[in-house]
gemmi code that builds the backbone of each chain (N, CA, C; Angstrom):
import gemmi

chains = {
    "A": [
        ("UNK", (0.834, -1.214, 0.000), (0.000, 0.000, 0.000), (0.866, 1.261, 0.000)),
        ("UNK", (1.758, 1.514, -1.021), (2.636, 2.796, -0.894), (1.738, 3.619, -1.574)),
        ("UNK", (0.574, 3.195, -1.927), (-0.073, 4.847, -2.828), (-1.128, 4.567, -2.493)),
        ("UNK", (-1.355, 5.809, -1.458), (-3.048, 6.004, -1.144), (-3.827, 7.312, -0.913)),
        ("UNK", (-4.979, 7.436, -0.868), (-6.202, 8.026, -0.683), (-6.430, 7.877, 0.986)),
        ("UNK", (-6.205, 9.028, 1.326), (-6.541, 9.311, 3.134), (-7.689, 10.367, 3.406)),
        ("UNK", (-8.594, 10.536, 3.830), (-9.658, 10.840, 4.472), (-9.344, 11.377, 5.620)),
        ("UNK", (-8.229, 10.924, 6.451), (-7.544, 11.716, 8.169), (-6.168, 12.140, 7.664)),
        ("UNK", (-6.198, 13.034, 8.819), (-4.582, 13.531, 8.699), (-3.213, 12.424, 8.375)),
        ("UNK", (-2.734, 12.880, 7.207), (-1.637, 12.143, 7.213), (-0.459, 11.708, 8.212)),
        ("UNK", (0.180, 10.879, 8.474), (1.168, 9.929, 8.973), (2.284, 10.168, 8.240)),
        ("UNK", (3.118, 11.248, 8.388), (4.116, 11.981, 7.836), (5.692, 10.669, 7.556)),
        ("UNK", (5.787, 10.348, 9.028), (6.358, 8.903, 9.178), (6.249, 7.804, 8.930)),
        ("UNK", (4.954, 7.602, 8.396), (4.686, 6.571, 7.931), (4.749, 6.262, 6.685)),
        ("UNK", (4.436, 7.452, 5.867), (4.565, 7.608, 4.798), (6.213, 7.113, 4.750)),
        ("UNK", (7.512, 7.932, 5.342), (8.657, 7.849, 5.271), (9.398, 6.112, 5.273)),
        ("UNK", (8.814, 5.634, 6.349), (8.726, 4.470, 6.630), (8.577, 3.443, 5.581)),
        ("UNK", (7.798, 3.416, 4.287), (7.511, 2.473, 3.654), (8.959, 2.647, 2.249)),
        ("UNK", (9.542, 3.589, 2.202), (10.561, 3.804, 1.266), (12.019, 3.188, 2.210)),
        ("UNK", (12.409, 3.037, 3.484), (12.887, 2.732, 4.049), (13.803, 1.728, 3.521)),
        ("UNK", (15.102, 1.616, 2.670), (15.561, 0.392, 2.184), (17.142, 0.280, 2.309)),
        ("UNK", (18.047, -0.925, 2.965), (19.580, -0.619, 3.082), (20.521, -0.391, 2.036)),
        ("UNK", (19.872, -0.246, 0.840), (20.672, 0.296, -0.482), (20.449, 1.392, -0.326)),
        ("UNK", (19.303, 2.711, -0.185), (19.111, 4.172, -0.067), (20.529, 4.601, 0.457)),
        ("UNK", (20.879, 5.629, 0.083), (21.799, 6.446, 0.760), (21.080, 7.775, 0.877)),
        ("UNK", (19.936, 8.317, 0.462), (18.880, 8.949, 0.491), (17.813, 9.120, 0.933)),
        ("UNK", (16.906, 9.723, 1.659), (15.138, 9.956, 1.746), (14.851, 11.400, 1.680)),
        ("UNK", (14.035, 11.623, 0.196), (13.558, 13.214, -0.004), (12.077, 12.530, 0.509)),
        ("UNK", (11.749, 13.580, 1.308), (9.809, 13.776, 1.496), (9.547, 15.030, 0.890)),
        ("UNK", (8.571, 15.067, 0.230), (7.908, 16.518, 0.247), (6.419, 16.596, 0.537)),
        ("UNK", (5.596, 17.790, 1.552), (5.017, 17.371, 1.969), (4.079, 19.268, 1.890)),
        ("UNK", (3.235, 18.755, 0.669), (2.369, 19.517, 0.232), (1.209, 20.278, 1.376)),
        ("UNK", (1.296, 21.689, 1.340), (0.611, 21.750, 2.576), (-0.531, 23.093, 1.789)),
        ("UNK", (-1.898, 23.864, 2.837), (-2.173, 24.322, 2.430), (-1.853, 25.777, 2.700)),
        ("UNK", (-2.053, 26.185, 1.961), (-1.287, 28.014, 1.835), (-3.071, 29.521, 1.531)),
        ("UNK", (-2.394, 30.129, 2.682), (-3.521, 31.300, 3.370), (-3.401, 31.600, 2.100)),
        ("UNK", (-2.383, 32.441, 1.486), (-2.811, 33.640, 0.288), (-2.521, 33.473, -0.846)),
        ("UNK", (-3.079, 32.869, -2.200), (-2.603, 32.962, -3.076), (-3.187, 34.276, -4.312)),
        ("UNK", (-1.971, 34.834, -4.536), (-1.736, 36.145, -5.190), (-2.684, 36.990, -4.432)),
        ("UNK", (-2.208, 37.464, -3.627), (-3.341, 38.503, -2.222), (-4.688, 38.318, -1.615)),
        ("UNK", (-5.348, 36.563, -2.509), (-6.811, 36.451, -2.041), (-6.514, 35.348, -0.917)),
        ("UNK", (-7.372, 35.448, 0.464), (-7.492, 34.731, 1.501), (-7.801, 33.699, 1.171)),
        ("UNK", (-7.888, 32.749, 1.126), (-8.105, 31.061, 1.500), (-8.659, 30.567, 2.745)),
        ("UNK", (-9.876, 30.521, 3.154), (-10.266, 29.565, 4.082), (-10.142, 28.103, 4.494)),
        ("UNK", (-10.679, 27.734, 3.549), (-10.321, 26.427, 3.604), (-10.495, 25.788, 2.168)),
        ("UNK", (-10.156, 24.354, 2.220), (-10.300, 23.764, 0.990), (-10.899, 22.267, 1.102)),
        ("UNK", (-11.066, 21.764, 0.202), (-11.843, 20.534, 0.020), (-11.449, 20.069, -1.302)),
        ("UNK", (-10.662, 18.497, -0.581), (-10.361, 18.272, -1.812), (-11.209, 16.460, -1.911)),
        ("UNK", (-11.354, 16.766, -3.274), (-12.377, 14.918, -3.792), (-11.457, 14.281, -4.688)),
        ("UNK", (-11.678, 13.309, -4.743), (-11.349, 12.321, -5.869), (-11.890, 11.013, -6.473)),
        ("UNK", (-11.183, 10.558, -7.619), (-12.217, 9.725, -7.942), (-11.149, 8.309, -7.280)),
        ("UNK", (-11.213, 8.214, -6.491), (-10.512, 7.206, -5.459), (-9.896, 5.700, -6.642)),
        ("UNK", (-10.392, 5.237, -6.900), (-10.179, 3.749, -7.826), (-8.996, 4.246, -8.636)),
        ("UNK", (-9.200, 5.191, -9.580), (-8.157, 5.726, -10.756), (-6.940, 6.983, -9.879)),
        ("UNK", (-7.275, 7.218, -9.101), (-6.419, 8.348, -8.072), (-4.914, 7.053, -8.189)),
        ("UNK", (-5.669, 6.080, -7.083), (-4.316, 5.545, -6.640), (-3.613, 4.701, -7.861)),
        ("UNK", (-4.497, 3.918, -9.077), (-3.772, 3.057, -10.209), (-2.613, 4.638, -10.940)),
        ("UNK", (-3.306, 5.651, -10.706), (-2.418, 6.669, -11.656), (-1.357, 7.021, -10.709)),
        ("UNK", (-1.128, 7.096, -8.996), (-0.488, 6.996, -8.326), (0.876, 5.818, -8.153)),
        ("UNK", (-0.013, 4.803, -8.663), (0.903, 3.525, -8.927), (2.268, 4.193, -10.006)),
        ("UNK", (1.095, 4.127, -11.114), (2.247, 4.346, -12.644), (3.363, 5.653, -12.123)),
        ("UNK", (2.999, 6.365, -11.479), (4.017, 7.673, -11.063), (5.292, 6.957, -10.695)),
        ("UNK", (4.702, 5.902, -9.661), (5.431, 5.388, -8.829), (6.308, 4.527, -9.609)),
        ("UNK", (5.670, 3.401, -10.744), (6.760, 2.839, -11.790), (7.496, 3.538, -12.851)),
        ("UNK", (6.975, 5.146, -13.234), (7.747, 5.786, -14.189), (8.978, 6.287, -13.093)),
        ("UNK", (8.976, 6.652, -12.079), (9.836, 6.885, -11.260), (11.040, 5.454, -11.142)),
        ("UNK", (10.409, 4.317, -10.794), (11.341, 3.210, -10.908), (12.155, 2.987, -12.260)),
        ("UNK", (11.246, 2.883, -12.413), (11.768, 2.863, -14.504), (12.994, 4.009, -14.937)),
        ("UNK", (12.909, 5.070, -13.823), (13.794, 6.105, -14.483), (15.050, 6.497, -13.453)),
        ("UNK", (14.656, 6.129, -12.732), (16.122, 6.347, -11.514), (16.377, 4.802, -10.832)),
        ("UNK", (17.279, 4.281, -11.170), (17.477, 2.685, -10.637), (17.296, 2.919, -9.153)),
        ("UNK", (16.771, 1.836, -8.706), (16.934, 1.623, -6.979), (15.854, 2.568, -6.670)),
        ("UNK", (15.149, 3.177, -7.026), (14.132, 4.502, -6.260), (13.011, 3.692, -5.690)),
        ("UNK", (12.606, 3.871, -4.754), (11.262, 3.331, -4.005), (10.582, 4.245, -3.309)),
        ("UNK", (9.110, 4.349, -4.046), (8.442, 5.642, -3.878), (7.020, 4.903, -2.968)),
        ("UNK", (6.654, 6.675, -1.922), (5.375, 6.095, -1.470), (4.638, 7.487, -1.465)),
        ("UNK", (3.524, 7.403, -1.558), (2.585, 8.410, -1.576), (1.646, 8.568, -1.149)),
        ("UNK", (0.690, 9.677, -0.310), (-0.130, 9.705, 0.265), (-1.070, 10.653, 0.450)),
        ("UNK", (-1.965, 10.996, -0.866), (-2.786, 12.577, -0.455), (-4.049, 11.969, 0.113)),
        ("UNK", (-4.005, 13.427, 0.553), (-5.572, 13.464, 1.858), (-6.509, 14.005, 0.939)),
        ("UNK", (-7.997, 13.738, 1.323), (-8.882, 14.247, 0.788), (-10.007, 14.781, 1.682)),
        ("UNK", (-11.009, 15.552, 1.548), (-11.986, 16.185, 2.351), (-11.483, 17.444, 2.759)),
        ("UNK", (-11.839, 17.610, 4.030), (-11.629, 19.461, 4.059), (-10.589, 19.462, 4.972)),
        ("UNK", (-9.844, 20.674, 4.313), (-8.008, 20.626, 5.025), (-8.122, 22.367, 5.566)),
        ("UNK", (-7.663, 22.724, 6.340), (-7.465, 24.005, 6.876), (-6.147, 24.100, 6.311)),
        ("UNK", (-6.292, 25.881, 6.553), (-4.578, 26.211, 6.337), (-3.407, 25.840, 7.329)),
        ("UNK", (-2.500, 25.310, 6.432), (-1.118, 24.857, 7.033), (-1.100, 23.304, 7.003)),
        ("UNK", (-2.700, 22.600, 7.003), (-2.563, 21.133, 6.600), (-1.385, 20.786, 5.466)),
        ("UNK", (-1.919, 19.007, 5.620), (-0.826, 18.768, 4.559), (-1.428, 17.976, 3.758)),
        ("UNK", (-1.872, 18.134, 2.660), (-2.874, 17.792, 1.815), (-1.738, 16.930, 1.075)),
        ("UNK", (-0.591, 16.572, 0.515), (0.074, 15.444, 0.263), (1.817, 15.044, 0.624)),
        ("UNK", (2.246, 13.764, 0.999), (3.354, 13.983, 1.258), (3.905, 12.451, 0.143)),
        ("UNK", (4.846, 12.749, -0.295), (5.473, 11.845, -0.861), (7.168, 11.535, -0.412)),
        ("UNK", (7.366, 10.463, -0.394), (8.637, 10.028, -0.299), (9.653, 9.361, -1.328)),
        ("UNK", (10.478, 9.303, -1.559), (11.717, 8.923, -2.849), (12.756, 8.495, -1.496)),
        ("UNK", (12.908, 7.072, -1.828), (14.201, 6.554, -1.570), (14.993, 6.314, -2.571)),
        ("UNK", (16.755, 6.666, -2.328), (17.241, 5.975, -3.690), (18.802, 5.474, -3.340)),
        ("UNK", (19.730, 5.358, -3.826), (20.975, 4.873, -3.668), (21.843, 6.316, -3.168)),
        ("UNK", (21.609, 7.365, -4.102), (22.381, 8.694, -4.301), (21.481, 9.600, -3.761)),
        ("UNK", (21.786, 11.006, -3.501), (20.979, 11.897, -3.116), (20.470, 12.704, -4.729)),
        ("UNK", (20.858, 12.830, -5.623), (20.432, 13.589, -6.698), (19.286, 13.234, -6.791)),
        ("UNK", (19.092, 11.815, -7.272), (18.139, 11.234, -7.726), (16.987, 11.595, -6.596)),
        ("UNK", (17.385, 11.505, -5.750), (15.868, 11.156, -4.583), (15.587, 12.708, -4.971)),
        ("UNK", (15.931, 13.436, -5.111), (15.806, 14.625, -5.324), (15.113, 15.209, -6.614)),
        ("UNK", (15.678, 14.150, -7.441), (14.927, 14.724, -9.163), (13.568, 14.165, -8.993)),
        ("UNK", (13.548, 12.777, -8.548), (12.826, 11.818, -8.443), (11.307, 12.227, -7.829)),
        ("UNK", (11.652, 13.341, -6.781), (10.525, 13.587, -6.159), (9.827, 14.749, -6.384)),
        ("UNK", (10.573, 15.546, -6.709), (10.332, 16.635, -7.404), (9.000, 16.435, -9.057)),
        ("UNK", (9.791, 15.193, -9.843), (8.740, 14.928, -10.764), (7.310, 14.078, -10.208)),
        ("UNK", (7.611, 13.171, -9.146), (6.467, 13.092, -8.782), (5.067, 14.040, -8.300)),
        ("UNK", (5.563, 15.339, -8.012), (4.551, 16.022, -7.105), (3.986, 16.799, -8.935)),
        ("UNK", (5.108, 17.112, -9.961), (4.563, 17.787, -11.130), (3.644, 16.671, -12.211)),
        ("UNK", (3.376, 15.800, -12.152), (3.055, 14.225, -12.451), (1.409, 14.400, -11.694)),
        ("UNK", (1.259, 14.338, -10.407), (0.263, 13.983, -9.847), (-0.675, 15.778, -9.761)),
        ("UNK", (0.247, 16.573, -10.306), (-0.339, 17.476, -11.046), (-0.952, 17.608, -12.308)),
        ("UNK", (-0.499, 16.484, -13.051), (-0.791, 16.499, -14.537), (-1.784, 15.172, -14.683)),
        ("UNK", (-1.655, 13.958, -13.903), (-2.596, 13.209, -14.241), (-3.436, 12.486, -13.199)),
        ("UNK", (-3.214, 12.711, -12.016), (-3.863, 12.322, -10.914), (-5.378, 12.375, -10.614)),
        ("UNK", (-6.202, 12.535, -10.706), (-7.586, 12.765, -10.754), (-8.364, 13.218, -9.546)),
        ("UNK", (-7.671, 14.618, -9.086), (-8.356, 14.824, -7.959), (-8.484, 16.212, -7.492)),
        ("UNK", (-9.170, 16.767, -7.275), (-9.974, 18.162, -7.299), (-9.770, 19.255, -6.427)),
        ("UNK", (-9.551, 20.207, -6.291), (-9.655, 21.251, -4.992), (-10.395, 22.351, -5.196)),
        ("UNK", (-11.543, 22.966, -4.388), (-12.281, 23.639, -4.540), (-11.798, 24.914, -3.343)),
        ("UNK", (-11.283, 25.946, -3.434), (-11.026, 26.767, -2.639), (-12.451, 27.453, -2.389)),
        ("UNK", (-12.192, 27.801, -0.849), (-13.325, 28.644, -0.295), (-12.769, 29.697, 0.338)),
        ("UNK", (-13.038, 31.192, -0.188), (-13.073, 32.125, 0.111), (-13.881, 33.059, 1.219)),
        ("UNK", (-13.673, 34.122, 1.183), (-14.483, 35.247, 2.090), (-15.778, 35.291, 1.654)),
        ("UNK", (-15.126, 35.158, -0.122), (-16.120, 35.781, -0.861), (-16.824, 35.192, -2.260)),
        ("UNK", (-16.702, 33.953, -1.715), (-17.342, 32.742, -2.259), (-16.261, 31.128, -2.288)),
        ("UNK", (-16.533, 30.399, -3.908), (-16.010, 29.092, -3.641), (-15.660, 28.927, -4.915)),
        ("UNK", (-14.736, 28.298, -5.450), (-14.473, 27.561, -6.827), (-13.643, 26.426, -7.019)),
        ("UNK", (-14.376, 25.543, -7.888), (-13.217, 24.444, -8.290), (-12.265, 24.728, -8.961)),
        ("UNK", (-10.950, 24.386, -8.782), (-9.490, 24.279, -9.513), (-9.346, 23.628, -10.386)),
        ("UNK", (-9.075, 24.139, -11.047), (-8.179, 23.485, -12.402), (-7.275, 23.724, -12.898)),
        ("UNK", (-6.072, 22.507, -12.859), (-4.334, 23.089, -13.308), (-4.306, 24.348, -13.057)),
        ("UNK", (-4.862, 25.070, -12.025), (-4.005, 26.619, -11.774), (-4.971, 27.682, -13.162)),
        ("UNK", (-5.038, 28.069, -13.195), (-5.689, 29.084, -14.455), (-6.456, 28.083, -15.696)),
        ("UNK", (-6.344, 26.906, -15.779), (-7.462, 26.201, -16.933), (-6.200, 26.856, -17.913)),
        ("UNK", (-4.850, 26.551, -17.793), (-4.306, 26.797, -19.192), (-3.947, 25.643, -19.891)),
        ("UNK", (-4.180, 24.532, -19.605), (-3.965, 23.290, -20.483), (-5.595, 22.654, -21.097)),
        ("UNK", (-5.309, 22.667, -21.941), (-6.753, 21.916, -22.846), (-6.333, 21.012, -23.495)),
        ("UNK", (-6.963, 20.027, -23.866), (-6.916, 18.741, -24.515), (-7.811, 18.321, -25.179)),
        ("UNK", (-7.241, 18.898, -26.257), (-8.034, 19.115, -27.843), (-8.219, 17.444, -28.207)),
        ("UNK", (-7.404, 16.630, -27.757), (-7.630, 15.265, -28.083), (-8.888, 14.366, -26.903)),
        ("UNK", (-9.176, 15.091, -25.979), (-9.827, 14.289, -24.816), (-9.310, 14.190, -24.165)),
        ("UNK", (-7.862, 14.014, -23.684), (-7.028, 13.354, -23.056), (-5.849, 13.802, -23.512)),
        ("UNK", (-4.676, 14.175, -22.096), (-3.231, 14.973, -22.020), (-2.803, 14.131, -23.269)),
        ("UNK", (-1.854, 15.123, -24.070), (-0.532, 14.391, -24.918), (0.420, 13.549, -24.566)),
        ("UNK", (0.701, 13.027, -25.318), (2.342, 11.840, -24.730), (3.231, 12.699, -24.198)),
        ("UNK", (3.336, 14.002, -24.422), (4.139, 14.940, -23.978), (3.906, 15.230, -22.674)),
        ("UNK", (2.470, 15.278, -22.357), (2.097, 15.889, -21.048), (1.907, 14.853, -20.323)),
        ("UNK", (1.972, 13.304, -20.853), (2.261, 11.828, -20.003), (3.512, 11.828, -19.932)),
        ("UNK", (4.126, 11.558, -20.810), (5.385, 11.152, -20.095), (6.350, 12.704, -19.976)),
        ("UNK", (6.126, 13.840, -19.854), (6.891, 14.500, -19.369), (7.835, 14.901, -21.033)),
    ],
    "B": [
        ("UNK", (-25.632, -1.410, -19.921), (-26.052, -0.304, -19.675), (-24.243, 0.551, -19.163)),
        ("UNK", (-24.214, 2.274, -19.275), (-23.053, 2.129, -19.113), (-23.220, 3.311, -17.608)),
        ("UNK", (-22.032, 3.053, -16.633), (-22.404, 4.163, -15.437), (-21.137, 5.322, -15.825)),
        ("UNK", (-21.796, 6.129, -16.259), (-20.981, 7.316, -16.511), (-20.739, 8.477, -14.667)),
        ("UNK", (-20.149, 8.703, -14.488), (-19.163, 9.515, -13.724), (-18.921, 10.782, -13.513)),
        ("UNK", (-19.456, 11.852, -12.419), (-18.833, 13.621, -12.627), (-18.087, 13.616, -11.455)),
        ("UNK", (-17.381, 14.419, -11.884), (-16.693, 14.741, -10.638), (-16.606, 16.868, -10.713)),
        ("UNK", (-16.032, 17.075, -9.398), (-15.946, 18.907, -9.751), (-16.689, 19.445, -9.794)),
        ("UNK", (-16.422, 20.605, -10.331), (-17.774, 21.269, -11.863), (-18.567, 20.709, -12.235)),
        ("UNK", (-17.930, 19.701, -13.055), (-19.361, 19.016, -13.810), (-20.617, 18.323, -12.945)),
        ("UNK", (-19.732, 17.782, -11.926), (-20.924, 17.392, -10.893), (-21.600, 18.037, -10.575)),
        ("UNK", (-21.237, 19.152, -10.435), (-22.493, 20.273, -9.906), (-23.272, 20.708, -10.745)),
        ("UNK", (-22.492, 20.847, -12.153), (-23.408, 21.259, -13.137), (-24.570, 20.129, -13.310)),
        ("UNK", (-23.699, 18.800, -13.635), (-24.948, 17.804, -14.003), (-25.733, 17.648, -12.635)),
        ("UNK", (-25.644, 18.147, -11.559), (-26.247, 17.944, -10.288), (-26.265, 16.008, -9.823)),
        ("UNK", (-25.761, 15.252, -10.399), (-25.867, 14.117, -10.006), (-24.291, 13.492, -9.882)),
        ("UNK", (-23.814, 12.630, -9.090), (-22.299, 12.029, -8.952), (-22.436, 10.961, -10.520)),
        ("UNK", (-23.227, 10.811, -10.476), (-23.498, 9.417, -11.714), (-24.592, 9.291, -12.210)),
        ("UNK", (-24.504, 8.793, -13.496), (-25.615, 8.852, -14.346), (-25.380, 7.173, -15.161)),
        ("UNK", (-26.508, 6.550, -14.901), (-26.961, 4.935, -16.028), (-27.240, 5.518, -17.233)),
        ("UNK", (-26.616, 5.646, -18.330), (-27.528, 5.119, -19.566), (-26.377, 4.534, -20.540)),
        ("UNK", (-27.035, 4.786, -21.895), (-26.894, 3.581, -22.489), (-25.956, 3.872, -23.730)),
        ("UNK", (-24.443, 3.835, -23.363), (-23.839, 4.541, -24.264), (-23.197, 3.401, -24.938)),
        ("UNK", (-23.062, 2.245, -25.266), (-22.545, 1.325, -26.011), (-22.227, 1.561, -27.225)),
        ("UNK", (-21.114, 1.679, -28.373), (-21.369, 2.117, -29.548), (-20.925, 3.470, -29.831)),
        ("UNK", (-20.930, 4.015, -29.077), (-20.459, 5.744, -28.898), (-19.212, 6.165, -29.097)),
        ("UNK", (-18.770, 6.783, -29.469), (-17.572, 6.921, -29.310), (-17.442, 8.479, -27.598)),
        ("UNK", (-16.341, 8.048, -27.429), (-16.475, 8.955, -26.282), (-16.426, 10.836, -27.076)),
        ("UNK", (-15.681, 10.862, -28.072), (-16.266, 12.604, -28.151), (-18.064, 12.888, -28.352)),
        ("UNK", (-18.381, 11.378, -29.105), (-20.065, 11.577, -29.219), (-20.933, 11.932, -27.809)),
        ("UNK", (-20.439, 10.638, -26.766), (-20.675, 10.857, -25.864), (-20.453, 12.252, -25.124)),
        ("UNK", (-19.610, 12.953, -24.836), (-19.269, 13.689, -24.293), (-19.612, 15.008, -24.657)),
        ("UNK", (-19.877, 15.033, -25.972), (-20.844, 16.442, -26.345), (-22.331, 16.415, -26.718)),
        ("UNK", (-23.286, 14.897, -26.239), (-24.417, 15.202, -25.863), (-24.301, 15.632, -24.423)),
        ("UNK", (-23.602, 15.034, -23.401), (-23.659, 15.224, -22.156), (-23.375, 16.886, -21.697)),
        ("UNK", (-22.578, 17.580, -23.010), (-22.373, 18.719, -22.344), (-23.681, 19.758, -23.203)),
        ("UNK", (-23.995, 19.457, -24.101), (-24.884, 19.646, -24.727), (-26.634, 19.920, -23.653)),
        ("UNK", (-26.614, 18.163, -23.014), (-27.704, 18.398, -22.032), (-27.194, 19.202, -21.099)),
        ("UNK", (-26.688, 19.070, -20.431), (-26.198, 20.226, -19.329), (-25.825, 21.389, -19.377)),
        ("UNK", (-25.843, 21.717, -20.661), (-24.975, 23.273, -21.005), (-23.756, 23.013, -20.420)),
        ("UNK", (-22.835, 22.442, -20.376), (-21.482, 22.164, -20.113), (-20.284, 23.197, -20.749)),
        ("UNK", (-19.867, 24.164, -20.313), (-18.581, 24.905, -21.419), (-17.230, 23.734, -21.148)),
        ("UNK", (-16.563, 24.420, -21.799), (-15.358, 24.283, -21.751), (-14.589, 22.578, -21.400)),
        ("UNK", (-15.587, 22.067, -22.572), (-15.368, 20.108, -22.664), (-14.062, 20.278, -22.922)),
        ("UNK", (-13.536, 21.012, -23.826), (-12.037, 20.970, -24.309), (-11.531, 20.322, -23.464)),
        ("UNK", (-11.600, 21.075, -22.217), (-10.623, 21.065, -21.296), (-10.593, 19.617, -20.519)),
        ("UNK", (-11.838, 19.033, -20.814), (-12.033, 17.520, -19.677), (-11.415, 16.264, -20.538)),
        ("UNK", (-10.921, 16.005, -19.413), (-10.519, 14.509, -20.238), (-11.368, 13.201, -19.715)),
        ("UNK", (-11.335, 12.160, -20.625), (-12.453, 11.136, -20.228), (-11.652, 9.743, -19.873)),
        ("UNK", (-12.304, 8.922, -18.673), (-11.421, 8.058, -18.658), (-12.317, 6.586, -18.960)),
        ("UNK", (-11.939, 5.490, -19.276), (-13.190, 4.474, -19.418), (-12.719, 3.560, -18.482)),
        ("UNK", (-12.762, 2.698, -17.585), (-13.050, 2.031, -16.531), (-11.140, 2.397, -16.089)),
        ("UNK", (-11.212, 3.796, -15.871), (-10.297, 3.731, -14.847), (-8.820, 4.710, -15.177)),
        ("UNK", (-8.822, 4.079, -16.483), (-7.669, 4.472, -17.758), (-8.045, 5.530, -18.694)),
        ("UNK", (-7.401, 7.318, -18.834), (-7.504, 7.787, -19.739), (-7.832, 7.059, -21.318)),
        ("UNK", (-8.941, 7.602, -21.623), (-9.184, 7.373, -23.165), (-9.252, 8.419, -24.045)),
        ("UNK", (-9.227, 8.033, -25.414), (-9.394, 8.925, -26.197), (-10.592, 9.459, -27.091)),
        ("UNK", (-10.322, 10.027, -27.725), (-11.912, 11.242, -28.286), (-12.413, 9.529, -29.773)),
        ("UNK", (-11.700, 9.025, -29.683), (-12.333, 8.048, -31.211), (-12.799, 6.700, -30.480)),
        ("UNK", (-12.060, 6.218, -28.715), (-12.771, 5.455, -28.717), (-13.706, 4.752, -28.471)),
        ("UNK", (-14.205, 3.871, -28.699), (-15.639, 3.418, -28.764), (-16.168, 2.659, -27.580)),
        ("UNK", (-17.037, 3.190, -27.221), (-17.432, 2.868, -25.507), (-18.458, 1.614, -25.661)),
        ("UNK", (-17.960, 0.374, -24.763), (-18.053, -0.962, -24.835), (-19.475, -1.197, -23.785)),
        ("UNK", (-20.393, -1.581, -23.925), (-21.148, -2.547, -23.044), (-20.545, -2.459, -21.826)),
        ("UNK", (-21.024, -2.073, -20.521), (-20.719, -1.919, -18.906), (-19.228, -1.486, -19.177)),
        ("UNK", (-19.451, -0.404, -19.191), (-18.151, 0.213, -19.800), (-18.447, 1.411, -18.349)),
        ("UNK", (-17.650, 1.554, -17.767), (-17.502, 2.399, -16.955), (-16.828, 4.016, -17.310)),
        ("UNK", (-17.746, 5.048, -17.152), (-17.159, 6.244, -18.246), (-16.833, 7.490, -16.691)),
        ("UNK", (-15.302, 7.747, -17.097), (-15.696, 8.916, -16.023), (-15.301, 10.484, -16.890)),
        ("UNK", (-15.767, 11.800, -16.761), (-15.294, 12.752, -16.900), (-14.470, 13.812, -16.215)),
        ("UNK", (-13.175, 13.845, -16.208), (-12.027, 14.235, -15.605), (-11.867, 15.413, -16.023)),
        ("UNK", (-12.619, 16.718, -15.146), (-12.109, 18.052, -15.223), (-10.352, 18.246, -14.810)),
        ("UNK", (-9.830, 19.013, -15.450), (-8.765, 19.377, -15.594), (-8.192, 19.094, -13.784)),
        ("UNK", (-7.001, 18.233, -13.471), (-6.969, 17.983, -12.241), (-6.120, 19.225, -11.276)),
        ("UNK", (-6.397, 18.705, -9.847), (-5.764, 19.919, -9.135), (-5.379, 19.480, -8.206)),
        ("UNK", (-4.830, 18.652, -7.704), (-4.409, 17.797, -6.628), (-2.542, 18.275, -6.260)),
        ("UNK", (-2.063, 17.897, -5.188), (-1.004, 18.144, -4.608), (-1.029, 19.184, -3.819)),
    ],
}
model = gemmi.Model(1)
for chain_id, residues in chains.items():
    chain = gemmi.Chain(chain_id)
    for i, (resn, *xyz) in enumerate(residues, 1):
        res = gemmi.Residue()
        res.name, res.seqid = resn, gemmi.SeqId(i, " ")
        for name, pos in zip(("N", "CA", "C"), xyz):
            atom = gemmi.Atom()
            atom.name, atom.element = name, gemmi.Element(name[0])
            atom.pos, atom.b_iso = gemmi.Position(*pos), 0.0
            res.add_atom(atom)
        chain.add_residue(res)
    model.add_chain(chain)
structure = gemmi.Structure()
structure.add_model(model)
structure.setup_entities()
């Protein structure tokens, strides 16, 4: 179970815990949290959904394009869903690897990845109302139905 | 029969999490612009569709208990 869908506060350590391996000479976490102001508007809170079944199989593949691309890497992942206050930590991921670069590149593409194909929603709530998110400004469209090979594999 | 899927936006727009009918034969862009069609839906461009689980594409053809979801542009991390 290194890739999941949480409903309670994440297990920061636990998460850490499952990458845990005596080849690592490495452990990057990064650990997505929520943020009061973006570009001067307040943030109350947020709420995030997903479509749980396809969340974690697309969580998986992150997790094997990551293996596939840095030898030795062992990844675990864990976003929360439902309503997060500010300063929560709405996702934390871990990269074990042999070297420190890698755990480093490694995790870094995971968090831009589960930005691009992950299937899961955030609706910010304001002072002064509410809206669902999308990629940040709705600047990616997919004239085909579905991201490019470019925007899959990076 | 096929169980099509909202999530987001669209959920609210279509006001329901899921919808039964009977899309066998369809191709998913067919599908996907009656659905935005009934709902007044903007900005389909932007959604991507997945069929039991797995991104699909705009040509292909949606199978008997075919599980359909519509994937507004994601926002997660």
């Amino acid at each position: 179970m290194n890739y999941e869908i949480s409903k309670e506060p994440i297990d920061i350590q636990a998460v850490i815990d499952k990458v845990v391996q005596r080849e690592a000479g490495a452990i990057t976490t990064f650990i997505g949290t929520v943020r009061e102001l973006t570009k001067g508007k307040r943030t109350l809170f947020l709420i995030y959904e997903t479509y749980e079944a396809m969340a974690v199989k697309k969580l998986q593949q992150i997790g094997s394009e990551i293996e596939e691309r840095w030898e030795g890497a062992k990844v675990a992942i864990t976003h929360r869903v439902g309503r997060l206050d500010i300063t929560d930590v709405a996702v934390v991921i871990a990269v074990s690897t042999p070297h420190r670069n890698d755990a480093y590149e490694a995790n870094r593409y995971a968090i831009e990845r589960i930005k691009e194909i992950v299937p899961i929603w955030k609706k910010e709530h304001w002072e002064d109302g509410e809206e669902w998110m999308g990629n940040q400004l709705e600047t990616v469209a997919y004239p085909k139905g579905h991201p490019e090979e470019k925007d899959l594999n990076e | 029969m096929n169980k099509v899927l909202f999530f987001a936006h669209i959920r609210d727009a279509v006001g329901q999490e899921s919808l039964q009918l009977e899309a066998a034969g369809k191709t998913v862009a067919q599908l996907k612009a009656e659905i935005a069609e009934k709902y007044k839906l903007e900005k389909m461009e932007t959604v991507m569709t997945a069929i039991n689980e797995e991104f699909a594409m705009n040509e292909e053809i949606i199978q008997k208990d075919d599980v359909v979801a519509f994937i507004p542009p994601v926002s997660g991390g």
